[in-house]
C-alpha positions in Angstrom: 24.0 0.1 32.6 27.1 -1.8 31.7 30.1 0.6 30.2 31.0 -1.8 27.1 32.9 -0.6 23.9 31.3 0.0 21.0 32.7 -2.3 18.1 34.9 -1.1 15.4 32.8 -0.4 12.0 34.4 1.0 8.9 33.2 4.2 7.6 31.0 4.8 4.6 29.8 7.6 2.8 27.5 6.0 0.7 26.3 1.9 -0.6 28.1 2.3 -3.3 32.1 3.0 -1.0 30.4 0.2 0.8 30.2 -2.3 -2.3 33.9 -1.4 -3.4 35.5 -1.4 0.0 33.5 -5.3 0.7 34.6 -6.3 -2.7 38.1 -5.3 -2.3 38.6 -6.5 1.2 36.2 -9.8 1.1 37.5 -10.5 -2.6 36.6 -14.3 -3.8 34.8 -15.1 -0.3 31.3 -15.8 -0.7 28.8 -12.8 -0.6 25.8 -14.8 -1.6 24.7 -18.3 -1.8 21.4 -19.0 -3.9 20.3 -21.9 -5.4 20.0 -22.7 -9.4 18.1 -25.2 -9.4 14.8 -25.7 -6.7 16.0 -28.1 -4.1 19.5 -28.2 -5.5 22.3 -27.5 -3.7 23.7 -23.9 -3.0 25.8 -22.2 -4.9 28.5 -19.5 -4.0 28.9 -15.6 -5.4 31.9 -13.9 -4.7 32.0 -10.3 -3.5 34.2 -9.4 -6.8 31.6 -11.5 -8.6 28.5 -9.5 -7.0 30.2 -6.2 -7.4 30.9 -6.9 -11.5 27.4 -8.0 -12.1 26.0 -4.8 -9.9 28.4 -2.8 -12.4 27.4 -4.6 -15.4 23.7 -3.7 -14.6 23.8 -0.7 -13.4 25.8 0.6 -16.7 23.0 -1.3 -19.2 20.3 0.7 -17.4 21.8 3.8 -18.0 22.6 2.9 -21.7 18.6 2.3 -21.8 17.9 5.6 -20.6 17.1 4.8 -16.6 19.1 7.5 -15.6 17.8 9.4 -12.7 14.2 7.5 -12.9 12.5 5.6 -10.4 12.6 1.5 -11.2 10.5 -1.0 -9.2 12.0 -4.2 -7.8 9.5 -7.0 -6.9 10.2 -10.5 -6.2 11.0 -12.8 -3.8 14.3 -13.0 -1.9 17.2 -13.9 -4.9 20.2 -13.5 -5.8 18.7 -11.2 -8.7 16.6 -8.5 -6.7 20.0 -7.5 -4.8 22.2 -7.4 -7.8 19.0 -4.9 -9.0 18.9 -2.6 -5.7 22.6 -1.6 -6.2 22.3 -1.3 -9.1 19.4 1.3 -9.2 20.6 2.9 -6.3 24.3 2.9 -6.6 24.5 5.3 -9.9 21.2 5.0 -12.1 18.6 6.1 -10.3 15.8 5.6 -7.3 14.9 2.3 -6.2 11.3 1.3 -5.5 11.1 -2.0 -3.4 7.4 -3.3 -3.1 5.3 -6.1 -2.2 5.2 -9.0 -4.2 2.0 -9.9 -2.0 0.1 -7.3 -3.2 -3.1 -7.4 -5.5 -2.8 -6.2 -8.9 -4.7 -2.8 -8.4 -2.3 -2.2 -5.2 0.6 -2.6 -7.1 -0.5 0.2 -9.9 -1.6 2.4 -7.6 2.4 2.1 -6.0 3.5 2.7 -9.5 1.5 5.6 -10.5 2.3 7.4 -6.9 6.2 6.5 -7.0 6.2 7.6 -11.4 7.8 4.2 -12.1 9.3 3.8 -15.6 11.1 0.2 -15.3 10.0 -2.9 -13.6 12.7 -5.8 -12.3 10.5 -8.5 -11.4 10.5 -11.8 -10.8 9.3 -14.7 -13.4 6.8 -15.9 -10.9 5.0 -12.7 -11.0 4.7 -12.1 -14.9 1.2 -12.4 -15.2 0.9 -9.4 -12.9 3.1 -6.8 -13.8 1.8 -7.7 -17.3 -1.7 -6.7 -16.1 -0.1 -3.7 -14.6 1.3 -2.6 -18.3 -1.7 -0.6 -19.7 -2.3 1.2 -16.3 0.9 2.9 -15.6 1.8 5.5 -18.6 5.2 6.4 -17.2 6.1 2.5 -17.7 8.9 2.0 -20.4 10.9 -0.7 -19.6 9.8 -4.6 -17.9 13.0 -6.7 -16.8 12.1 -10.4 -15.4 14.7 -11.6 -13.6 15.2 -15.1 -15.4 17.0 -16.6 -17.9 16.2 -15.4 -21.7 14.1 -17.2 -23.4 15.0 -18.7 -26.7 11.4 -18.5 -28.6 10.6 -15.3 -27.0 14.1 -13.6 -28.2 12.6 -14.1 -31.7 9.4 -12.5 -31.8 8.8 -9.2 -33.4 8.0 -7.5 -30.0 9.3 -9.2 -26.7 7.6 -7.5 -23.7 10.5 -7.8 -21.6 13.9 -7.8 -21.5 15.8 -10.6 -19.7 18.0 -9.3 -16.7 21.2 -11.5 -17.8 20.9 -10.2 -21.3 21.3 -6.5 -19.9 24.0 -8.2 -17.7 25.5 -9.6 -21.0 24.9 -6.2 -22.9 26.9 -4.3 -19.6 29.7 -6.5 -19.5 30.3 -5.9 -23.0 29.9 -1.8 -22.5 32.4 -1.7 -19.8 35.0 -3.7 -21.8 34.3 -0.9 -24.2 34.7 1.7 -21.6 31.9 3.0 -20.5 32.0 3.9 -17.0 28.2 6.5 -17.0 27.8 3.8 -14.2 31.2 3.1 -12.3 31.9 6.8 -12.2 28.8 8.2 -10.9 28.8 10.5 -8.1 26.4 10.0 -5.3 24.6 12.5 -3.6 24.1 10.9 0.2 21.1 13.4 1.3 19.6 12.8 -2.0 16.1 10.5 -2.1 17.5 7.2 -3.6 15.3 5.0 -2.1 11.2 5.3 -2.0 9.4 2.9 0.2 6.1 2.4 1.1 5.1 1.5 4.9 3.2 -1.9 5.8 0.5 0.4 6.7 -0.7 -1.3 10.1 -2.9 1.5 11.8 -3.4 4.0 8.2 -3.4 3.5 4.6 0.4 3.2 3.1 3.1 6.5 3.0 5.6 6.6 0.9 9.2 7.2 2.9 12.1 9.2 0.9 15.2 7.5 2.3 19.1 8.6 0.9 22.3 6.7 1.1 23.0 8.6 4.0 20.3 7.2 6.1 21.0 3.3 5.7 24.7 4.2 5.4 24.8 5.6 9.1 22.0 2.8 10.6 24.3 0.3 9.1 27.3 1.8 10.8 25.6 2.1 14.1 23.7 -1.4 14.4 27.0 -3.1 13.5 28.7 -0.9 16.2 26.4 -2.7 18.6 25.9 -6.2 17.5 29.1 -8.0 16.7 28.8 -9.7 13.1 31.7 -10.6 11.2 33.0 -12.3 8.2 32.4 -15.8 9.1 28.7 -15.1 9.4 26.1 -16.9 7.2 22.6 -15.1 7.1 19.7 -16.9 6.2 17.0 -14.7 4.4 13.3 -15.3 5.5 11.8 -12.1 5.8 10.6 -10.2 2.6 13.1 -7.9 1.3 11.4 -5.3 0.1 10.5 -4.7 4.0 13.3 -2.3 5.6 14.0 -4.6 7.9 15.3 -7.4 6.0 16.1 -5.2 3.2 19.2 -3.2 5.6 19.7 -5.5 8.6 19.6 -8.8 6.3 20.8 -8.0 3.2 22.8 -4.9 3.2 24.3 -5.1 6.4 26.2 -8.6 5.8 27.5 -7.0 2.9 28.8 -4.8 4.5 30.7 -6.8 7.3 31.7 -9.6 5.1 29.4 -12.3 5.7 27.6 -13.8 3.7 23.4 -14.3 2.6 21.7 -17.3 1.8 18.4 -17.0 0.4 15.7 -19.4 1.8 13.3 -21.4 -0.6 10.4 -20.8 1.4 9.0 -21.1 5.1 8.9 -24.6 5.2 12.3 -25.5 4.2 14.0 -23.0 6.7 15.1 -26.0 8.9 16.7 -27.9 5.3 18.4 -24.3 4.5 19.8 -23.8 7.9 22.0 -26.8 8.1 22.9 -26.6 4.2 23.9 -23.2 4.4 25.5 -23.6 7.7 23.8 -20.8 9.2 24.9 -18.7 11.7 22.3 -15.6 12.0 19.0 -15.4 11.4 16.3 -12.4 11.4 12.8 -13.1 12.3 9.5 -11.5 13.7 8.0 -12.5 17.1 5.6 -15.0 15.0 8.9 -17.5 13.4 10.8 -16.9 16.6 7.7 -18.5 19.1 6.7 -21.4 16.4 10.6 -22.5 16.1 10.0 -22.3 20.4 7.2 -24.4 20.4 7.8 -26.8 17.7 11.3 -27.2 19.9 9.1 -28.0 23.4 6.8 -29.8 21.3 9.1 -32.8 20.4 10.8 -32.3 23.8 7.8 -33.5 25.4 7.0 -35.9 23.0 10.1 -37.5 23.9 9.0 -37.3 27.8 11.7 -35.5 28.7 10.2 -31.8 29.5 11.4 -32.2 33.2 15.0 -33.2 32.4 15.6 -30.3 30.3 14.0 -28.2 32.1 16.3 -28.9 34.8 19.5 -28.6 32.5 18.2 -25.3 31.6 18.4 -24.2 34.9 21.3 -25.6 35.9 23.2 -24.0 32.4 21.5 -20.8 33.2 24.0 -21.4 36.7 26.8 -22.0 34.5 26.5 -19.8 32.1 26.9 -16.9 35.4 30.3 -18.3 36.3 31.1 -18.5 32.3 30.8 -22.3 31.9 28.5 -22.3 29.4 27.5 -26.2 28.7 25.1 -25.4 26.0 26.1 -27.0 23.3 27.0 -30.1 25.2 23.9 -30.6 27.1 21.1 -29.3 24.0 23.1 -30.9 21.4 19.8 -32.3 19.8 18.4 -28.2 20.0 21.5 -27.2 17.8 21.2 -30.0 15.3 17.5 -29.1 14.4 19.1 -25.2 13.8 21.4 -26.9 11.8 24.1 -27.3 14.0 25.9 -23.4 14.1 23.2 -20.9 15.2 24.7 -18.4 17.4 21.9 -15.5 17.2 18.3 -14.6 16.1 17.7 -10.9 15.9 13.9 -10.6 16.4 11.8 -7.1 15.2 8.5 -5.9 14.1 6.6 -6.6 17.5 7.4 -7.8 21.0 8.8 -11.2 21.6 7.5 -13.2 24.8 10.8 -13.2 27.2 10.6 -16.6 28.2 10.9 -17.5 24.2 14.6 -15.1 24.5 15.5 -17.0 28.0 14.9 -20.4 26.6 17.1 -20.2 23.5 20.1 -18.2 25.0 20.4 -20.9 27.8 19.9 -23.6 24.8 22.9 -21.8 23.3 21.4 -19.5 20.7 21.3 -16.2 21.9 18.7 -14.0 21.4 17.8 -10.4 21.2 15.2 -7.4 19.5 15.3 -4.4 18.2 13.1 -1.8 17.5 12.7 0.7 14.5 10.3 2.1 11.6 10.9 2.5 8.0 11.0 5.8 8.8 14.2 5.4 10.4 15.9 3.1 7.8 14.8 1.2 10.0 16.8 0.5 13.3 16.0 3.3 16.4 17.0 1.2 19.8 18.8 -2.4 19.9 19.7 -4.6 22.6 23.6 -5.8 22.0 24.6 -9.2 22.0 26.7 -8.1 25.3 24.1 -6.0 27.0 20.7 -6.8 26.7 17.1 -7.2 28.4 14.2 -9.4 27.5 11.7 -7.4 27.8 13.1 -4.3 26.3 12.9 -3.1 22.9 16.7 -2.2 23.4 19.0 1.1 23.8 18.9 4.2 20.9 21.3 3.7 18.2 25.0 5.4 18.1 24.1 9.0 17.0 20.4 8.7 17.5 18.4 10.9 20.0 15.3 9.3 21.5 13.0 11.0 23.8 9.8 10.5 25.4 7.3 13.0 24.3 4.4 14.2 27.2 5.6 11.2 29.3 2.1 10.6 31.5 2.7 9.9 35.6 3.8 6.2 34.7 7.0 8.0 32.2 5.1 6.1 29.5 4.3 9.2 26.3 4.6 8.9 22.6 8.9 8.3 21.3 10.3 10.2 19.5 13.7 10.0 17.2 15.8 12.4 15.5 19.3 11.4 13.9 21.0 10.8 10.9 18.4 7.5 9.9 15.4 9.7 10.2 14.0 9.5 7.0 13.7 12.9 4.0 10.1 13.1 4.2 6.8 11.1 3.1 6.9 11.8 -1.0 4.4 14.5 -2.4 2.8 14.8 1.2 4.1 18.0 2.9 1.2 18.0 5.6 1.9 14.2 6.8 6.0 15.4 6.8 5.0 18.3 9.1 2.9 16.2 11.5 5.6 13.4 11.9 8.9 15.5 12.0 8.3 18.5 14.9 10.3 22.2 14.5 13.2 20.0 16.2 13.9 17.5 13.7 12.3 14.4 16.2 10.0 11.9 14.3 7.2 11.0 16.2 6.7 7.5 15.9 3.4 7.0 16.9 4.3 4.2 19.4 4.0 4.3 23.5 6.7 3.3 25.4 9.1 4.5 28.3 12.7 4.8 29.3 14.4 2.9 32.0 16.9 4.2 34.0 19.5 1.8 32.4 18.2 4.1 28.7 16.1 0.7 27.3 13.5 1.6 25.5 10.2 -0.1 26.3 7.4 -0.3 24.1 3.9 -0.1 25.4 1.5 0.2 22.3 0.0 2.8 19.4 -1.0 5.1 20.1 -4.0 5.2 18.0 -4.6 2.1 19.3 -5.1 3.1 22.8 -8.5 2.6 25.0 -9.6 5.3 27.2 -12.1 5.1 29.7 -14.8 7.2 30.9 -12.7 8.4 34.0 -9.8 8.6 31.9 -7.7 5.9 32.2 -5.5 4.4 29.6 -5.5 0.8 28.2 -2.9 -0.4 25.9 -4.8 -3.1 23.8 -1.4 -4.9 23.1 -0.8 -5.8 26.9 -4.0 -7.9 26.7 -3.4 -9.1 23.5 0.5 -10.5 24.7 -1.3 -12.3 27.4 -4.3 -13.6 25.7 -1.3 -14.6 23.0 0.4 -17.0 25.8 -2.7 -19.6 25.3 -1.8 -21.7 23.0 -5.5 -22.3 22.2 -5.3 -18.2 20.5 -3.8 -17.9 17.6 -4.6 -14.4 16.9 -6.3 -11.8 18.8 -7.5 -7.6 18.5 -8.3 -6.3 21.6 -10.5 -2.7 21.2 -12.3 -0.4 23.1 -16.5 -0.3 22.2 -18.9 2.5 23.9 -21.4 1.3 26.2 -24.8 2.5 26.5 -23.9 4.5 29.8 -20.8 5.8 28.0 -18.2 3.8 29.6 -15.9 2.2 27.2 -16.0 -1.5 27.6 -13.1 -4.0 26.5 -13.8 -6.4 24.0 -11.3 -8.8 21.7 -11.7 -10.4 18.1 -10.1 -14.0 18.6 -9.2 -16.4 15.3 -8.8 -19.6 17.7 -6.1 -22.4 17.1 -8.8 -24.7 15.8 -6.9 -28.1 15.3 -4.7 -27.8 18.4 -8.5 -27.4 20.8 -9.6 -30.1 18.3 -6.3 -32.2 19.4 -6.4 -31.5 23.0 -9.7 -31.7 23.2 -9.2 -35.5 21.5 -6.5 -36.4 23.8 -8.6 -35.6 27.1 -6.7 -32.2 27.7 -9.6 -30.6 27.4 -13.1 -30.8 28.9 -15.1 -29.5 25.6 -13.4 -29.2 21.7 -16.1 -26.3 21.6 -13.8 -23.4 20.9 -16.8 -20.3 21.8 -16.1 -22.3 25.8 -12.6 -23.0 25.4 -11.5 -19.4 24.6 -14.1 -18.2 27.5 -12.4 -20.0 29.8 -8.4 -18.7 28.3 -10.1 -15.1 28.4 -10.7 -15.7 32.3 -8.0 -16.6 33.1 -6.5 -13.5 31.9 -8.8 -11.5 33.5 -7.5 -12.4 36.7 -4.2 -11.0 36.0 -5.4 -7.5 34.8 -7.6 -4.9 37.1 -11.1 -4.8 36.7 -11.2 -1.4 34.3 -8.8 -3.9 31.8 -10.6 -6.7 31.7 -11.7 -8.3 28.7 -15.9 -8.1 28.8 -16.7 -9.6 25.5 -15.1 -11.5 22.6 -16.1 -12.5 19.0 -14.7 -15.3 17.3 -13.5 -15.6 14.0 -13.5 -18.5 11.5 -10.3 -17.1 9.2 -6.9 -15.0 9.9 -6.9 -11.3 10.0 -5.2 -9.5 7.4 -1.9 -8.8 7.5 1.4 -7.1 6.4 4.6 -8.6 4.9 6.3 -8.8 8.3 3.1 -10.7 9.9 1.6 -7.5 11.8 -2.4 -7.4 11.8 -3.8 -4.3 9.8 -5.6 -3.1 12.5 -7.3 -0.4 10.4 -8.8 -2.8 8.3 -10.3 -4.9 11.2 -11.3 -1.2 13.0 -13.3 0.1 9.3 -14.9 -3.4 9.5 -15.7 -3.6 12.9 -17.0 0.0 12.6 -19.3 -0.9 9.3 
């Protein structure tokens, strides 16, 4: 374990010393950049600008009787939904981030459970949240979070207010001298923030988070991972998820860099070199596509064997600190956009290879591991001190432990600090059963401790297999190899009783159709039957497991599974369908 200083973070008590102390150190540097017009080019928000607007909103919620009440923000990533979250949770009252995936009837029932009373959403989900009117009484206010409208503004009864006319209205009320917003006291063990979980293995909780919480993950994830003010983070993941919501949008404002906000999936590669972008986060599933689309046109080019030597070679280099990177993978960078430095990846296990190949192209890359329980971050791997195939070390000030570790070291982690979360709202029972007599949170996920303190992750443990002589399988070992084949797109791996009571392994495949259909076309493969093709991936990965693990049966599947916001099959779901 390498003895490497922490980095320097400045203290905060709360998001809302955090705001002031970035806007008066940052100033006119960009906080944001977000685009006006679709397609257009970006547009720069000052920290003093952000900070006046949060103000301005924040007071105009109060004036409209928001005070202390719980306000919903839904939308996709903009400029707009984080001038709302500070906002709410810097002086008015208790944010409610949720899913602007979700159906109709999903979103109401969030509303009902969290007693919403105002709605910030964005203009591209109108039509829902005004089928969600009737079905929530506690709802008073709507807020979209466009422009006013003209021709609406002059009917008799507009159903929603425009957020830049409450920005208008609390400019205007703080020239007057109002300050209900600008001098309100936070409370940082207070719930401020109410978030409901992706719900992979169960049915959604909703997590009580305070100012306290984020406040000290943000502290401690900076004190690992060196960002600074010449940063530019490019916002892909949804942020109403934890994840992005701290890591990616909170925690650059924070150290002074600054968020661009991504039109959509398939212009990351146009908003990375227009933004100049320096940092990105991303889930296992972005990471290994940006891998493969890189190898792809490598190989199309017919030079797979010259880089593959270069890698090496840098990989040399790199241990005598010549790192020739940039030099020798100058067409790598320029399809990042020319300034990557570092993808953070979370939410699952990333193949090590994937983390190997882009830190000796130049980007380095690393995980992290954590729960929305935790606000989120638990264990990190620092851009100093890392390993591929760990989920990382436990935060500054975070306690992790492994809970009836089995004769491998591998039992159920457990976390107790200062980002462990209040509680799960109105549900004492589920508190009680995640948050033991000494304050650890058991997270429900396998995994072990090295003797260097990385945490490795293992599986769920709900999800775990065990056989008739007792002997545990972790479905997500199989499912990481059966992943490597690049003719699986997706895959469940379960356990299924046998008629003389032994548990046999079976796996739910959805195949990579058009790439066997390709292969198949070029002469790569013998059949482009994909019930033979996946038999044949399957045994292959039987030989590298013992017998007991082995994969006896499969099914295949002609769509995607279901899945969260952060790309993680709802394995419930598939289990009360595959029970049924």
């Amino acid at each position: 374990m390498k003895n490497i200083p922490l980095y320097h973070v400045e203290p905060i008590r709360d998001l809302k010393e955090m705001l002031e102390k970035s806007a008066k150190t940052f100033g006119e540097k960009a906080a944001f950049l977000k685009k006006d017009i679709p397609g257009g080019p970006y547009v720069p928000v000052s920290f003093n600008q952000y900070k006046e607007d949060v103000d301005a909103l924040g007071t105009a919620l109060i004036k409209k009787g928001c005070k202390g009440e719980r306000i919903a923000i839904i939308g996709e990533n903009r400029y707009e939904w984080s001038v709302s979250y500070l906002a709410v949770v810097n002086g008015t009252g208790i944010a409610v981030p949720l899913d602007k995936e979700l159906p109709v009837n999903e979103i109401v029932i969030s509303l009902n459970r969290a007693e919403v009373t105002t709605i910030i959403f964005s203009p591209k989900l109108t039509e829902k949240i005004l089928a969600c009117k009737a079905q929530v009484p506690t709802l008073k206010h709507l807020i979209t979070m466009e422009q006013p409208d003209p021709q609406r503004a002059e009917a008799e009864e507009a159903p929603y207010y425009s957020i830049y006319d409450l920005l208008r209205e609390g400019r205007e009320l703080l020239a007057e001298g109002d300050t209900a917003f600008t001098d309100a006291v936070i409370d940082r063990d207070a719930m401020q923030i109410l978030l409901f979980t992706s719900g992979t293995t169960d049915v959604s909780k909703a997590v009580m988070l305070s100012h306290k919480n984020i406040c000290e993950n943000l502290m401690a994830m900076s004190s690992m991972v060196y960002i600074d003010d010449k940063d530019i983070f490019l916002s892909i993941l949804p942020i109403h998820h934890t994840y992005e919501c701290t890591c990616g949008f909170l925690c650059p404002v924070y150290r002074g860099s600054t968020v661009a906000y991504c039109e959509g999936l398939r212009h990351i590669t146009k908003n990375m070199a227009e933004g100049k972008i320096t940092m990105m986060l991303v889930v296992p599933l972005v990471l290994e596509s940006m891998h493969r689309r890189v190898w792809d046109t490598i190989r199309k080019q017919g030079l797979a064997k010259k880089v593959k030597f270069a890698l090496r070679l840098n990989s040399v280099l790199r241990k005598i600190g010549m790192d020739r990177s940039k030099k020798l993978f100058a067409k790598v960078h320029e399809s990042f956009g020319g300034h990557m430095r570092l993808f953070i990846s979370g939410a699952a296990a990333v193949d090590p290879q994937v983390s190997k190949d882009f830190r000796n192209f130049g980007i380095l890359t690393i995980q992290g591991y954590g729960l929305t329980e935790c606000a989120p971050i638990a264990a990190l791997n620092r851009n100093c001190d890392f390993k591929d195939d760990a989920a990382g070390m436990p935060m500054p000030g975070t306690e992790l432990e492994i809970d009836a570790p089995d004769a491998a070291g591998i039992g159920e982690i457990t976390i107790k600090g200062p980002n462990v979360m209040l509680g799960y709202y109105h549900d004492e029972t589920a508190t009680k059963q995640a948050i033991d007599a000494r304050g650890f949170f058991h997270t429900g996920d396998l995994g072990y401790m090295d003797k260097d303190k990385f945490v490795h992750i293992t599986g769920r443990k709900k999800n775990v297999i065990v056989t008739k002589n007792g002997k545990n399988i972790f479905p997500e070992e199989i499912e990481y190899l059966l992943l490597k084949s690049p003719y699986i797109a997706e895959v469940v791996v379960y356990g299924e009783a046998a008629e003389d009571g032994e548990t046999i392994v079976k796996a739910n495949v959805f195949p990579a159709y058009e790439k066997i259909k390709e292969d198949a076309a070029a002469g790569l493969l013998e059949t482009d039957t994909p019930e033979a093709v996946i038999r044949a991936e399957i045994k292959t990965v039987n030989k590298q497991l013992v017998s007991y693990k082995a994969v006896k049966d499969f099914l295949l599947r002609d769509t995607e599974f279901i899945k969260t916001s952060t790309q993680k099959i709802k394995r419930y779901i598939e289990d009360n369908q595959a029970a049924h």
